[in-house]
N, C-alpha and C positions, 0 to 999 in steps of 0.2 A: 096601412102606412103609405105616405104620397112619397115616390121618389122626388116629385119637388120642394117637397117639406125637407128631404135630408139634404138635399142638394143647397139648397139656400141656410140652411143652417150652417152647412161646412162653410157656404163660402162666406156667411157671419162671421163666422169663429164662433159660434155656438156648442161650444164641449158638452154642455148638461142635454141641450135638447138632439145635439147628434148620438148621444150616449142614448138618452130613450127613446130615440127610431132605432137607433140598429137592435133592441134589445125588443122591440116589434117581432123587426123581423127574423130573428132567429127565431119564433116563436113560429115559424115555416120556414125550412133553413132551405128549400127550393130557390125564395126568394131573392138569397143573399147575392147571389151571382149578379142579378140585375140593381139590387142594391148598389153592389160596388161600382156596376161600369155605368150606370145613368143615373146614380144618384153621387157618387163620393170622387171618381172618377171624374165625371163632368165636371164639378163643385171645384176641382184643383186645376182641371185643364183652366177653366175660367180667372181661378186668381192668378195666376201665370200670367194669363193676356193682361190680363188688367195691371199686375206688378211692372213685365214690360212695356205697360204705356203708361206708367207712372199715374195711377187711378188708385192703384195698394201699394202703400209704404209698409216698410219690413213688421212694424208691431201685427198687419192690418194680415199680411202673410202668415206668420208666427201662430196667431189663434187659428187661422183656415184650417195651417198646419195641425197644430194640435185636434180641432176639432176632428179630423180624419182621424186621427190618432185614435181616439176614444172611442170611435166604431168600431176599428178597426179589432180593438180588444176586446170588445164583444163579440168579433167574429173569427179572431183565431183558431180559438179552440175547434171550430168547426172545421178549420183550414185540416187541423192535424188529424183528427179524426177521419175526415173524406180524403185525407192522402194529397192534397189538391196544391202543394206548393210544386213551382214548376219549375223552383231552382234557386242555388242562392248565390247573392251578387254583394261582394265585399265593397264598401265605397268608404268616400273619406278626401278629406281638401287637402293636400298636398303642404309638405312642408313650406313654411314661408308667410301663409297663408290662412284668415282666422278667419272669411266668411263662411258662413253654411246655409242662407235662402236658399239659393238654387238646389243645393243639393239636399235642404230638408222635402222639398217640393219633390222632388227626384223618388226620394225615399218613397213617400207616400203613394207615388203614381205608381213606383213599382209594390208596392205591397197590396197596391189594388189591382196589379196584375197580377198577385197570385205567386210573387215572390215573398223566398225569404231575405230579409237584408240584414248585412252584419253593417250597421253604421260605426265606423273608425274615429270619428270625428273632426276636429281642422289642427293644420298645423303638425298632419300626421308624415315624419321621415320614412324613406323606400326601406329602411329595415322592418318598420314594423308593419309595410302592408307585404312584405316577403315572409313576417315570419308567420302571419293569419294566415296566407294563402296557404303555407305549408299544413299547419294546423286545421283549418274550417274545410278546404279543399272546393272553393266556390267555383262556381262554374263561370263566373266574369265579377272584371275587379272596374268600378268606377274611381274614376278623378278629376276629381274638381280643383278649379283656380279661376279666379276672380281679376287676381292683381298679375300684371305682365311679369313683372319680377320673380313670379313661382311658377312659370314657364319650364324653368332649369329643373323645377324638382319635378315636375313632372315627366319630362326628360329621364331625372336620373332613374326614379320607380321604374321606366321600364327598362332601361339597363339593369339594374340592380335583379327587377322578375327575371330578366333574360338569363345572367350571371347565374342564378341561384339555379338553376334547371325547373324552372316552373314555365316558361314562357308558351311552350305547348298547352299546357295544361288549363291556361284562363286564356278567356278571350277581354280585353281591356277596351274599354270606351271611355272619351276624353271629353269633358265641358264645361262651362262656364264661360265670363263676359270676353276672357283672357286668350282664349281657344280658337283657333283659326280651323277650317277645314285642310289646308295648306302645314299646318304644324303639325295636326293630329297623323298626316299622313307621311312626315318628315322624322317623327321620331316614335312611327309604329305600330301606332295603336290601329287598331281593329274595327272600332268606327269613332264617329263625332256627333253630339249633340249640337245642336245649336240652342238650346233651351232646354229647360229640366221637361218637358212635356215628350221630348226626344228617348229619354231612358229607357221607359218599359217596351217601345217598339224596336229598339235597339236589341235590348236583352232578348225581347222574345226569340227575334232573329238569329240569335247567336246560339239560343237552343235549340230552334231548330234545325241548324245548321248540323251542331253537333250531335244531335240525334241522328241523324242523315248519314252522318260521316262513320259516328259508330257500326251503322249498321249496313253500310257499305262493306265497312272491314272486317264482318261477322264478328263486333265485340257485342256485348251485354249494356 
């Protein structure tokens, strides 16, 4: 199997032929690692660049998307088996607010980091990412906005996490077109994307972080 065979399929949107490379490579499940980050990995970093320079219109994203997608369920199973998810990260577009490009692209880069994601969907109110967080207990909560106007709900999500006594508990990252570095650090969050390619290095960060801090404090 050619990592540039899967790589240029994803960033076809080729679902059928990224479906039968990953289904290659589980067939030596050594390989999947490298699968993911220079073959499916690379393949979304790319339609990213090219979405923000207007080269992929949202249809042109949407199949990339999917096409990850489809690998990516060929390779679960093995995720759970090797034990190998490194955490899970609740996301979801902020009340007000119905895009999800960015944040599907988001999704993808981190389940090729080796995350689990609970995706929320758009137009999701701060009650219902308080009441997951209490529920799933993810280790960091994404939010996404698009439009200036759901600035506010992103705002309230983190009062609302703060209010509820969760606020300790996740660590929150803030992004989309909407998203300032200056806002995100205005109303608390934890870090800022500037792009959905920003996520997974975010997240990993914030595991590490708290592995760190655990075991500083002599917890488990």
């Amino acid at each position: 199997m050619s990592l540039i065979e899967l790589k240029q399929a994803v960033i076809e949107g080729n679902s059928k032929v990224a479906r039968a490379l990953a289904k290659q490579v589980v067939e030596n499940p050594s390989e999947i690692d490298q699968a993911i980050d220079q073959g499916i990995k690379k393949a979304l970093e790319t339609v990213g660049v090219r979405f923000a320079r207007s080269e992929y219109f949202i249809p042109d994203v949407m199949l990339s998307v999917l096409a990850a997608n489809a690998a990516f369920k060929i390779f679960k199973p093995f995720f759970k088996r090797q034990g190998e998810s490194v955490g899970t990260v609740l996301i979801g577009t902020v009340e007000g607010d119905i895009h999800d490009i960015g944040k599907n692209i988001a999704i993808a880069l981190l389940q090729a980091g080796g995350f689990e994601v609970v995706d929320l969907g758009v137009d999701v109110p701060p009650s219902q990412f308080v009441s997951k967080i209490r529920k799933l207990k993810p280790q960091v909560v994404g939010l996404s906005a698009l439009l200036s106007t759901a600035l506010t709900s992103i705002e309230r999500t983190v009062v609302e996490i703060k209010e509820a006594g969760l606020r300790d508990k996740v660590k929150i990252m803030v992004g989309g077109s909407a998203v300032t570095p200056e806002f995100a650090k205005e109303v608390g969050a934890d870090g800022y994307g500037a792009d959905a390619t920003d996520a997974p290095k975010l997240a990993q960060g914030f595991i590490k972080r708290r592995t760190t801090e655990l075991w500083k404090n002599g917890k488990e």
